[in-house]
C-alpha positions, 0 to 999 in steps of 0.5 A: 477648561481647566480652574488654576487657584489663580483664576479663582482669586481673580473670580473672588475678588471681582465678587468683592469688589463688584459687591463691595461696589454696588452698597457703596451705590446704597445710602446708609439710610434714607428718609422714607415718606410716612403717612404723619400728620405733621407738616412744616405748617406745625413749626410754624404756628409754634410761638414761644411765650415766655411768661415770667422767669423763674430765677431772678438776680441782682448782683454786683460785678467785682472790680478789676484788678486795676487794668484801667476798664473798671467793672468787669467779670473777667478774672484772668485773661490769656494770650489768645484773648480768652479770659476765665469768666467767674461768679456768684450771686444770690437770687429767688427761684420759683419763690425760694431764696437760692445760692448761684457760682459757676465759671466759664471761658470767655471768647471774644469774636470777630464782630465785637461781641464775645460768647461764654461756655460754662458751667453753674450750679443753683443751690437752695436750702435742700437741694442742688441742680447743675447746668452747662450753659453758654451765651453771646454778649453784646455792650452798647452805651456801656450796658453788656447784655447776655443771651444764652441757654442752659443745659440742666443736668439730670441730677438736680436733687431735693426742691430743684428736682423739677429742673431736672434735665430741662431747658433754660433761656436767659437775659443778663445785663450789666452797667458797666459805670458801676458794676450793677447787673440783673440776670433772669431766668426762663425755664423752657419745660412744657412750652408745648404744654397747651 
């Protein structure tokens, strides 16, 4: 029998194929069974108690630019019906007086409530943490209340240092017949603390 370079192509590429084939047949990667003592039953005896916040805010909401809806955060809206989301206020984190801006994207939703993606900063007499954060908002009875959850970044400086790349939760509520609001904070850091 006589081998022609045609009939080793042939051979090599059935190989490939026939190799290239069969890890397709493998996953990537599997989830093996190992010897835990964790269970689902771990999950669900977990409760979160979230004791007292660590920020705390008054604040007023700036009046609106005359379009009609009074109070409102909303600084300046688009033709897609986002609207840029800014503040600043003062508040009192773990006992120290502190400085809060930030801004974000306001994004209305298909059932009447809107989200907010943005960002913020604490400032204290000597020290600073950034976070990321976003939230939904529902209003009833003219009250707006906001639930969402901040991302601190790993920067956090000097006395807000213990902020550092943690885990907030808030609760935000706002009259809208005068623009008065109160925002708290809690800091999810330790919860599986015992």
């Amino acid at each position: 029998m006589q081998i022609t370079s045609l009939s080793i192509l042939v051979l090599v590429t059935i190989l490939t194929m026939s190799i290239s084939f069969s890890s397709l047949q493998e996953p990537a990667y599997s989830q093996k069974e190992t010897n835990s003592s964790l269970t689902i039953t771990n999950i669900q005896n977990t409760s979160l108690t979230l004791g007292k916040p660590i920020y705390v805010e008054k604040f007023k909401v700036p009046l609106s630019s005359g379009d009609g809806t009074g109070y409102s955060n909303i600084n300046n809206t688009s033709d897609f019906g986002t609207s840029i989301y800014s503040f600043k206020g003062n508040g009192t984190l773990e006992g120290m007086k502190i400085s809060a801006s930030g801004s974000g994207i306001m994004v209305p939703r298909d059932d009447g409530t809107s989200s907010i993606t943005g960002r913020a900063i604490f400032i204290s007499s000597n020290g600073s943490a950034s976070y990321s954060f976003e939230d939904i908002a529902t209003t009833t009875d003219n009250i707006t209340q906001r639930l969402g959850s901040a991302f601190f970044d790993a920067n956090a400086t000097g006395t807000l240092e213990f902020l550092k790349s943690s885990v907030g939760v808030y609760q935000s509520f706002v009259d809208n017949r005068d623009g008065q609001g109160i925002f708290a904070m809690w800091n999810l850091k330790g919860f599986t603390e015992k």
